[in-house]
C-alpha positions as CSV (number, residue, x, y, z in Angstrom):
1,X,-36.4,90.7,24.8
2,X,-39.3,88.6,25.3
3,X,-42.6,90.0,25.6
4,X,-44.9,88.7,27.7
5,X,-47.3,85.8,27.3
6,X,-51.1,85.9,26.7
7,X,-53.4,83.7,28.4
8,X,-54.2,81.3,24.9
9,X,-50.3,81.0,25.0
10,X,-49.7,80.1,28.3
11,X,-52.3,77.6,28.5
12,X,-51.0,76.2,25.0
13,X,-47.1,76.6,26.6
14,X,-48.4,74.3,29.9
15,X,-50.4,71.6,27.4
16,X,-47.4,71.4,25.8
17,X,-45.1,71.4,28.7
18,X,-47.6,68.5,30.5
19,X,-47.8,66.6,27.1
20,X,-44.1,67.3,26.5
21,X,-43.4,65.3,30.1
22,X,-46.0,62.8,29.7
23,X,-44.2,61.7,26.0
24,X,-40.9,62.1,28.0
25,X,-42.2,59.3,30.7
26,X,-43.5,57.1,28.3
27,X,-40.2,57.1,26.4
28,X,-38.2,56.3,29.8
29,X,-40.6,53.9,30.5
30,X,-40.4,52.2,26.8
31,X,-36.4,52.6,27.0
32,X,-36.3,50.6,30.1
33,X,-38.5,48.2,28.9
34,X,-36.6,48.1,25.4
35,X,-33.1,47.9,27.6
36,X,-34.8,44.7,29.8
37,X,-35.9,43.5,26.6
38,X,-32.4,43.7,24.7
39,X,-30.9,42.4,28.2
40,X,-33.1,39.1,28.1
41,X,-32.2,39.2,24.2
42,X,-28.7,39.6,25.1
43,X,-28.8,36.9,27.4
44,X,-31.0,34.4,25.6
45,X,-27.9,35.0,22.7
46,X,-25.2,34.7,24.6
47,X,-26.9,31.6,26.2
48,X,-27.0,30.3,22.6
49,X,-23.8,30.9,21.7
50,X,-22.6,29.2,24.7
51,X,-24.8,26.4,23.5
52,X,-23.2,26.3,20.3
53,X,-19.9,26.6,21.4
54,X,-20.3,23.6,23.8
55,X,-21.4,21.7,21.2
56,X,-18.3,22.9,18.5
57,X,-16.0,22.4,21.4
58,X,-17.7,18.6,21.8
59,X,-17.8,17.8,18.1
60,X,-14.6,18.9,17.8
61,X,-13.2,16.3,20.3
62,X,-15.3,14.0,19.0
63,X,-13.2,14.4,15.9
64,X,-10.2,14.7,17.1
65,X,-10.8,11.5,18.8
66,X,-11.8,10.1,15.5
67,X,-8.9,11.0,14.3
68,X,-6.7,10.0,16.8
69,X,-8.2,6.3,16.5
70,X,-7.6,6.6,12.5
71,X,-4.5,7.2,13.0
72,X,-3.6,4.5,15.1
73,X,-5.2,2.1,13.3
74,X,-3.5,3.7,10.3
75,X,0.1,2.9,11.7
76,X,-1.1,-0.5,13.2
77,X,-1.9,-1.3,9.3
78,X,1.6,0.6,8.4
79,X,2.8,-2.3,10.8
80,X,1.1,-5.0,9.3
81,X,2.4,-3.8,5.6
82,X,6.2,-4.1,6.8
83,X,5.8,-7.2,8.2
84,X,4.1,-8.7,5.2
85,X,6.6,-6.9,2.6
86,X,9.4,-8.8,5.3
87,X,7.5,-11.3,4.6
88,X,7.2,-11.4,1.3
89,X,11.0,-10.5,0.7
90,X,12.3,-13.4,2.7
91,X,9.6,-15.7,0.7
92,X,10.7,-14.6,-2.2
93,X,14.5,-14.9,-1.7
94,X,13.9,-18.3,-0.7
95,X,11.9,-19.1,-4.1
96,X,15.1,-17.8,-6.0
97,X,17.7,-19.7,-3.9
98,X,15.3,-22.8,-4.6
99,X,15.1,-21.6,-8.5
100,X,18.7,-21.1,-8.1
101,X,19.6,-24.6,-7.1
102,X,17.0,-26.7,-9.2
103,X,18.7,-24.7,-12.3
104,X,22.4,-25.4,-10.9
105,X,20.4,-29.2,-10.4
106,X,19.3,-29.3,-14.5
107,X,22.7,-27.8,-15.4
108,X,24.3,-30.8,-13.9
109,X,21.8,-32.8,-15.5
110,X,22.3,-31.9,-18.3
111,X,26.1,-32.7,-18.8
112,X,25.5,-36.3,-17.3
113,X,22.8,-36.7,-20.1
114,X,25.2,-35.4,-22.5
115,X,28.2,-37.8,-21.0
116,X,25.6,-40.7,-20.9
117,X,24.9,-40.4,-24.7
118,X,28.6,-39.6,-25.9
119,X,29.1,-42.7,-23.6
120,X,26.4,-44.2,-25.4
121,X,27.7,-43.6,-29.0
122,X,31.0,-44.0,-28.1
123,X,29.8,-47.8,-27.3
124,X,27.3,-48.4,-30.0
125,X,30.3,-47.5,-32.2
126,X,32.7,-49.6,-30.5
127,X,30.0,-52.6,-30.3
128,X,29.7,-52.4,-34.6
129,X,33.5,-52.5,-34.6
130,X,33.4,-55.2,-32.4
131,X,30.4,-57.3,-34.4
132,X,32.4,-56.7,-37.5
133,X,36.0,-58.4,-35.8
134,X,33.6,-61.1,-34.8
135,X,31.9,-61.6,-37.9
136,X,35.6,-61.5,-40.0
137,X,37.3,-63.7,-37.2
138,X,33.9,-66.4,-38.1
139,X,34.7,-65.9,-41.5
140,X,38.3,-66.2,-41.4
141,X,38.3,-63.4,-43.8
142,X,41.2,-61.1,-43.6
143,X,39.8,-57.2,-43.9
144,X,40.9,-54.0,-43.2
145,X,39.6,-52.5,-40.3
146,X,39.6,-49.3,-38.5
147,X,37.6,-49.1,-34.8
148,X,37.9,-47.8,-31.3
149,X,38.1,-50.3,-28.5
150,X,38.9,-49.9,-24.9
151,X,41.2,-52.1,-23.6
152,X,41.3,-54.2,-20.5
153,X,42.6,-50.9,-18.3
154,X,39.6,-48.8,-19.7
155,X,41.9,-46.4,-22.5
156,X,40.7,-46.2,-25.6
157,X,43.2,-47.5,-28.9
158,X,42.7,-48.4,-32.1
159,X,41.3,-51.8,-33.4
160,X,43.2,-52.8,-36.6
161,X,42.3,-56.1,-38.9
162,X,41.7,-57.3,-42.0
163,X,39.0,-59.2,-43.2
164,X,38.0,-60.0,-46.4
């Protein structure tokens, strides 16, 4: 059991006691002051983070309006493309008929160039056969003589004669 107290320890005991209580205010008081502090800290954060959040929440639309205007422009420009590859598809079908046609146009060309000159030779040759019969008939020569001549209904026979 406990044995009594002397005088030196009680008065030590009651210091002790008073300065035990005095510490024990002091650290209510400092706790309440620490909790009003962390409570305006507290609020002063979450005021910031409301802040920031406003403003992610607002740059964020921001973007997505951004976005939303790219994109539209991005399919009127998808628009634009088709049209012009219409465009160019029907321009250029049009150039090949026309290439088409022009080379159908020398084809056809050609073949009357090529009838013009056998036409051509064919009456070159028939005018020397004809300048040689003249030339025998002036001489009154009698020659053999081998030609092609058309005759009055436009066939082509044989021109005999003999001219010496």
């Amino acid at each position: 059991m406990m044995e009594p107290l002397g005088e030196e320890e009680e008065r030590v005991l009651k210091e002790f006691e008073f300065d035990s209580g005095k510490l024990v205010g002091e650290l209510g008081q400092d706790f309440e002051g620490l909790g009003a502090l962390l409570g305006k800290l507290e609020g002063k954060e979450i005021h910031d983070l409301k802040v920031q959040l406003t403003s992610t929440a607002e740059k964020e639309q921001d973007y997505l309006n951004q976005l939303l205007t790219l994109k539209t422009d991005l399919e009127q420009k998808a628009n634009e493309l088709e049209s012009l590859k219409e465009k160019m598809a029907k321009t250029s079908e049009e150039i090949k008929s026309k290439l088409d046609e022009r080379e159908e146009n020398m084809k056809n060309l050609k073949k009357q160039v090529e009838n013009k000159t056998k036409c051509i030779e064919e009456l070159q040759q028939e005018n020397k056969v004809l300048k040689k019969e003249n030339y025998c008939r002036k001489q009154e020569k009698p020659v053999f003589m081998k030609g092609r001549v058309k005759s009055s209904d436009g066939n082509i026979v044989s021109s005999f004669g003999y001219c010496t």
